[in-house]
N, C-alpha and C positions, 0 to 999 in steps of 0.2 A: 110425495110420490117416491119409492123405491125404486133404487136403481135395479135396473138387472143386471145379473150376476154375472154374464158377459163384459159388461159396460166396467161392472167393479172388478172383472177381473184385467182389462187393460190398465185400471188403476193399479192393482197392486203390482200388476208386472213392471208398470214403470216406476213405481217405489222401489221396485224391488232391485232393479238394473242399476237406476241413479246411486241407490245403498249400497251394492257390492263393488261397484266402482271405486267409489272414493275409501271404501274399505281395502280395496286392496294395498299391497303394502307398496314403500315408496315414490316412486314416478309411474309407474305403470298405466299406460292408455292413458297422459295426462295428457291436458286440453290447454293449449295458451297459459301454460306455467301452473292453472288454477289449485295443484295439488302439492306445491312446493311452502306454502303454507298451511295446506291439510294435511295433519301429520301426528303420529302417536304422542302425547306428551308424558313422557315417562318421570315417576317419581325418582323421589333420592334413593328409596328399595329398590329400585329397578336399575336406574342405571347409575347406581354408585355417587356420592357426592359429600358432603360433608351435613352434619348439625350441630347448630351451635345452641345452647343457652344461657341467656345471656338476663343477667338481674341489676335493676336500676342500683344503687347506691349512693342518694343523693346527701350532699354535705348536712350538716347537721343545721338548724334552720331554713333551709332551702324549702320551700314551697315544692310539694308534692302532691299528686294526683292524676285522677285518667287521662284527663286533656295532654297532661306533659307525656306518660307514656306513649298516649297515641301520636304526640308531637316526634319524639323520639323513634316510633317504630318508622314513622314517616320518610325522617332524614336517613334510617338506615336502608329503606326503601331504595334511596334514590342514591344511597351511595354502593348499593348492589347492583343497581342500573348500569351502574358507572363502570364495573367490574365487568358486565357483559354478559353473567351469568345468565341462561335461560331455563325463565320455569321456577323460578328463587319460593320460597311461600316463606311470608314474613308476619308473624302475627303474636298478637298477645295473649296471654296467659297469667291469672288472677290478678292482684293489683302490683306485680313490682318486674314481674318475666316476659320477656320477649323471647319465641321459637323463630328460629332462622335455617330454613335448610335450603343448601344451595347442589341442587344437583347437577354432576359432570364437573366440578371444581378439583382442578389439576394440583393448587398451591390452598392446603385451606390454612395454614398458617398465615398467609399473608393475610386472606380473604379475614380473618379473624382480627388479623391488627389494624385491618383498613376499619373495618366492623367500631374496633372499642376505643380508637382514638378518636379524643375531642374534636381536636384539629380545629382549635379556637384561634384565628387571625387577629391580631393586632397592629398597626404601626403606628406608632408610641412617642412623643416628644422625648428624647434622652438628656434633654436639660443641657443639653452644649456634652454631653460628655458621650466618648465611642465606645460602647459595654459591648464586653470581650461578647465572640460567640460563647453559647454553651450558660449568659449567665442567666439565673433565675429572679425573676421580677415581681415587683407589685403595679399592678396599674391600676387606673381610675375603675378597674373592672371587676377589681378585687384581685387577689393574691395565689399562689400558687396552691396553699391550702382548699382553695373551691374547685379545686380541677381533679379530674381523673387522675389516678397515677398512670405516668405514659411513659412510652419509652424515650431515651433521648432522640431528641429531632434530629435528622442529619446537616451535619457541617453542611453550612448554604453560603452562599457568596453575595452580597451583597446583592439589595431587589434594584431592578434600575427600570427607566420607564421606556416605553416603545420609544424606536424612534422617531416616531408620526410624535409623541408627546411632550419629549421633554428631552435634554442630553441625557448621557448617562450617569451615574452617580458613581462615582469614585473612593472604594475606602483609601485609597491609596495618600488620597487627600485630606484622610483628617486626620484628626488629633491623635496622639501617643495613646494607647489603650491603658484604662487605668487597669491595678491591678486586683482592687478588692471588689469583691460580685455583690452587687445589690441584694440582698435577705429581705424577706416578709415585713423586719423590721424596718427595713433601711428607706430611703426615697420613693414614693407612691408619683409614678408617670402616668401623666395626662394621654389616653388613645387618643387616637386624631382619627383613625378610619378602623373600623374592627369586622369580623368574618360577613356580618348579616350585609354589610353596605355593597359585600362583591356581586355585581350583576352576575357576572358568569366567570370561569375559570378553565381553562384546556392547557396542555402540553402542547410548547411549540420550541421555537429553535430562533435563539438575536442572531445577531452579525456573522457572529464567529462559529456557528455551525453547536453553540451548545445549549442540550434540552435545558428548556427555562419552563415556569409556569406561567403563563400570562393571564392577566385579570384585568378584568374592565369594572370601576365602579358605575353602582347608579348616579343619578343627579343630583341628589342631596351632598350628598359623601364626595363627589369629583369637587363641586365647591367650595364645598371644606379643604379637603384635601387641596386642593390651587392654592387658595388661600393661606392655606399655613406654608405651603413649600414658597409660594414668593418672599414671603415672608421674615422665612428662614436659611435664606441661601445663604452657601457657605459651611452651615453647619448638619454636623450627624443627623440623622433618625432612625429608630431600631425597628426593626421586624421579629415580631414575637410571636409565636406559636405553643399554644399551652404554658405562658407564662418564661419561655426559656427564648432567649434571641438568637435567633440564627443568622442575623446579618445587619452593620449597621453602618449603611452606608453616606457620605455627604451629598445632600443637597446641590446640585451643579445648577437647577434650572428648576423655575415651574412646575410640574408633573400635575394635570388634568384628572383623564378617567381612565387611564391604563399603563400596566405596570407591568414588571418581572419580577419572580422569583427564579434565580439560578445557584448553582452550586452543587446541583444535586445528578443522581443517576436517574437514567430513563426511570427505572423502576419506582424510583421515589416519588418525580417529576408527575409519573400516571397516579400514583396514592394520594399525592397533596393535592392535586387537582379533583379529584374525585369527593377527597372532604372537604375541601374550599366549593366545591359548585354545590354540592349538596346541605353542606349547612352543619354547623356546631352542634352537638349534641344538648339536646337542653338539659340534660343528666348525666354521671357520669356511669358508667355500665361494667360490672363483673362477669366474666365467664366463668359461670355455674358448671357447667359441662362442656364436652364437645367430642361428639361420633362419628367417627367415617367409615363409610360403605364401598367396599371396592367395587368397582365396576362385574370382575369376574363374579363376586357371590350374587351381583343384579341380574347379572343374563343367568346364573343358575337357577337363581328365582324365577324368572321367566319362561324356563324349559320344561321346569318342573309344575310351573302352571298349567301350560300351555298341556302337557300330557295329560294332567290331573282332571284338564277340562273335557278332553278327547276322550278321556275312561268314563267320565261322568256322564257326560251327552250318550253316548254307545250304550252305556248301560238304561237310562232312560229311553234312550228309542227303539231298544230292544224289547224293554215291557210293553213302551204304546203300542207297538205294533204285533206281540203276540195276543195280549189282552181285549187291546182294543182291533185291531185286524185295518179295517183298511178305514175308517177315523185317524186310527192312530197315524197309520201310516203317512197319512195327508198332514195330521198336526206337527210330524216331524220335517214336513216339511215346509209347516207356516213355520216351523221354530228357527228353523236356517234363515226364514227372510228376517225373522224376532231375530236374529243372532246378528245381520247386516245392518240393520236399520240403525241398531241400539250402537252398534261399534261405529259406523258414520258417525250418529248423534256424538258419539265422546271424543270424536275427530273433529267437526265440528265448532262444538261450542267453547275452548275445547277443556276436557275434562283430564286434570293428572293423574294418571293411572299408578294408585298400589297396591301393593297384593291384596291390602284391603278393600280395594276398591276392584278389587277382580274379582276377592268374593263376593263382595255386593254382587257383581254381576250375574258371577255363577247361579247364584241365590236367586235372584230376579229370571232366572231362566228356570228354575225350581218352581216360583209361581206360575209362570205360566204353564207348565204342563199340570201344575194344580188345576188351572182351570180350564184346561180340554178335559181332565178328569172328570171337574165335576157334568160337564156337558154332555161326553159323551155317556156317563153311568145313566142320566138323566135321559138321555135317548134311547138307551136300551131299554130301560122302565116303561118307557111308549111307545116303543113295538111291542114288546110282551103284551100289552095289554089291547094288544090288536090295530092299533093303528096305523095307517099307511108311509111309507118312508117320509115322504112330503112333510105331512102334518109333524110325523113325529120329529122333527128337526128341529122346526120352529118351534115346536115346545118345548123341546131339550133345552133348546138357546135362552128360551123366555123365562122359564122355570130356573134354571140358572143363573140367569144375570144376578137376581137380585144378591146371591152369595157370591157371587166374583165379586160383584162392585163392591159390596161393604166391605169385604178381608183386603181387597185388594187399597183402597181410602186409610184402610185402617192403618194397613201398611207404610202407605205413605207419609198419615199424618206422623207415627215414628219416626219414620227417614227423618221427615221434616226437623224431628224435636233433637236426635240424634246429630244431623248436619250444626242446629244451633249450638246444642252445648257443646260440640267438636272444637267449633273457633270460639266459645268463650274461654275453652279451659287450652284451646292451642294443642289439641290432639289432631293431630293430622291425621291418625288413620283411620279415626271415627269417621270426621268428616269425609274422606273419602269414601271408606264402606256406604255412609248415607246417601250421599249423591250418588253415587251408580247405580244402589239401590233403589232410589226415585226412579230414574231414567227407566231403567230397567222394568221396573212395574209397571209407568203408565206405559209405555210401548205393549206389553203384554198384553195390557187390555182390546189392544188396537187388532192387535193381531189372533189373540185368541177367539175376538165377535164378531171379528170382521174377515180375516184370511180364513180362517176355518169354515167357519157359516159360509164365504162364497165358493170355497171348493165343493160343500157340500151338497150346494143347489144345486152347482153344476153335472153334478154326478148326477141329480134327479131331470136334471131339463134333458139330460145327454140318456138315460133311462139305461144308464150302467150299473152295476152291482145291485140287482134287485131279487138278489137272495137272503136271507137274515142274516145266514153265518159270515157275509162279509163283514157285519156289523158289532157279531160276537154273541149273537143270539142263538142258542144252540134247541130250542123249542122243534124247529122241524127245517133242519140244513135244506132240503130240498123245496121246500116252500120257497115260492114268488110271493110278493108285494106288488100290489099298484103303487104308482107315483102320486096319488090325486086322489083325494077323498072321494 
């Protein structure tokens, strides 16, 4: 049973209300905070940020493939997490590239170095011997040669453990530093606990008020770890990071499942931390590229948007409404609730908006007055041929549909194919343009068969405009129409 067009017009007015609401910009008429997470999400084109490209280069024998890439895009996932970046889009690209854009990033040098360091944890038996900071090692884990080139690690001070775990470990107390540095060649040391066993890792602060890392292992790894430091007391163990030690302190006591790393500055303190919780790189990684977007060319972009679309829509609602007369006029303004609807939806679910994906949109507002086009020519065709406003509606709409729907399918199964190859190939602005362009189309349909068709009825049930030339039928201006066959 059909609704009536009363009943469907309470519907869309409360679609329509609910949509321009949370479209509006910022807090405005917010409801118990509800709209401090609905919120435009702006790309790295819009509001300035960094991109990086960034290409595996794994050691020569090293086992390679998608699984490590996609293990790789993972960790750098969660080490952009860590950063605090909002809105990051982090994806691959053919078999060796990972696309990383981080938009609103203040420091992308840093954001870069956090990015391509290994930031491979080891703490290592030193054989009874206290290896200077700074030297370069082999362990059970392999050698310096299987690692990223990185930068030197920051002078660190010896790791010590919580105090809930163990005393603390004192270099002061060990042995004379030898003076020759272990080489690829030289001594291959035993790990005892290496990056994967860290449960977790955060910036905090020991005794004396100085940023340290602290790390908690899992249960495997703490028992190890106990075990070799009871073990061992009295004597060194080194703390190695991508093959280079940065502190190696003696053994005072036991040490369980948490630790310090100190020595370093806040700034390091949040870096290390961020690659120690998030995980070793299972590859080492090249920067291919790297672009930055200043924020001012983003709001340029967006002014010049925002105009482009305001000249574009005007000039559209100028033709429906000379053309097509008072269809048109009505479809201009199902296209305003088309324009609310579609921008909630991208607030919403929520979709990152780039200028690509703003032509999607525009575009998608393109189709839908394609299809008050084809409806309303379709309506003029049956009044000319005498039929009464009523009937000829329902025809127009029926006689129509079947060309909306297939152009408009058609459309989308594109978007569809376009959104896919976007994130195989790590085109971000494809997949952008595609997704909006979805949104954007099925909404149209909603609104083009349904907000229009009900304004239309209404005109007929209310027994207004029942002269042709409302309609653009210029046969005999002065002519009435019945409502009603």
């Amino acid at each position: 049973m059909r609704l009536r067009p009363w009943h469907m017009l309470l519907f869309i007015a409360a679609i329509s209300l609910v949509a321009g609401w949370i479209s509006l910009p910022g807090d405005t008429l917010d409801i118990n905070g509800f709209k401090e997470d609905v919120r435009v999400h702006e790309g790295l084109d819009l509001q300035g940020g960094t991109q990086v490209l960034l290409e595996a280069n794994p050691p020569k024998g090293q086992k390679f493939d998608s699984d490590v890439l996609n293990g790789t895009r993972d960790t750098i996932e969660r080490r952009i997490n860590g950063l605090g970046v909002s809105e990051p889009l982090i994806q691959t690209r053919g078999d060796r590239q990972i696309i990383v854009e981080l938009p609103g990033v203040d420091d992308p040098q840093r954001a870069v170095q956090v990015l391509q360091e290994t930031a491979l944890l080891e703490i290592i038996d030193s054989q009874g011997q206290l290896l200077p900071e700074g030297s370069i090692v082999t362990t059970s884990l392999g050698g310096p040669e299987d690692q990223a080139p990185a930068e030197a690690s920051p002078a660190a001070s010896p790791v010590t453990a919580s105090p809930e775990a163990s005393p603390e470990a004192s270099p002061e107390a060990s042995p004379v530093a030898v003076e020759t540095f272990p080489t690829p060649s030289g001594p291959v040391y035993t790990t005892i606990v290496k990056g994967d066993d860290i449960k977790d890792a955060y910036p905090t602060q020991d005794q004396n008020g100085r940023f340290v890392v602290g790390f908690e292992l899992n249960g495997d790894a703490a028992d190890t770890f106990y075990k070799f430091t009871s073990e061992n007391l009295g004597r060194p163990m080194s703390i190695v990071i991508d093959k280079r030690v940065i502190s190696s302190p003696t053994i005072q006591g036991a040490i369980s499942d948490q630790g310090q790393i100190s020595g370093m500055t806040l700034k390091e303190v949040q870096d290390l931390s961020i690659q120690l919780k998030a995980g070793s790189l299972a590859v080492p990684l090249e920067v291919k590229s790297s672009r930055t977007v200043g924020p001012s060319l983003g709001q340029d972009s967006i002014d010049r948007s925002i105009i482009a679309g305001i000249v574009g829509l005007g000039i559209v609602a100028l033709f429906m409404v000379l053309y097509y007369r008072l269809p048109g006029l009505l479809s201009v303004v199902a296209l305003l609730i088309y324009t609310a609807v579609t921008f909630a939806l991208f607030k919403l679910i929520p979709v990152t908006l780039t200028l690509a994906g703003i032509a999607g949109f525009i575009l998608s507002i393109g189709m839908a007055v394609d299809a008050n086009v084809l409806i309303f020519a379709r309506l003029k065709e049956e009044l000319r041929t005498g039929r009464t406003l009523s009937s000829a509606i329902e025809a127009g709409f029926d006689h129509a549909w079947p060309s909306i729907r297939d152009s408009n399918i058609s459309t989308m199964i594109t978007s569809a194919i376009l959104y896919w190859f976007g994130n195989f190939t790590g085109a971000s602005i494809i997949t952008g343009f595609a997704l909006t362009l979805f949104i954007g189309v099925s909404v149209s349909m909603f609104t083009a068969i349904t907000v229009t068709r009900t304004f239309l009825r209404l005109l007929v049930d209310a027994g207004l405009a029942r002269h042709r030339w409302w309609f653009g039928v210029e046969r005999d201006p002065a002519e009435a129409f019945g409502t009603a066959d």
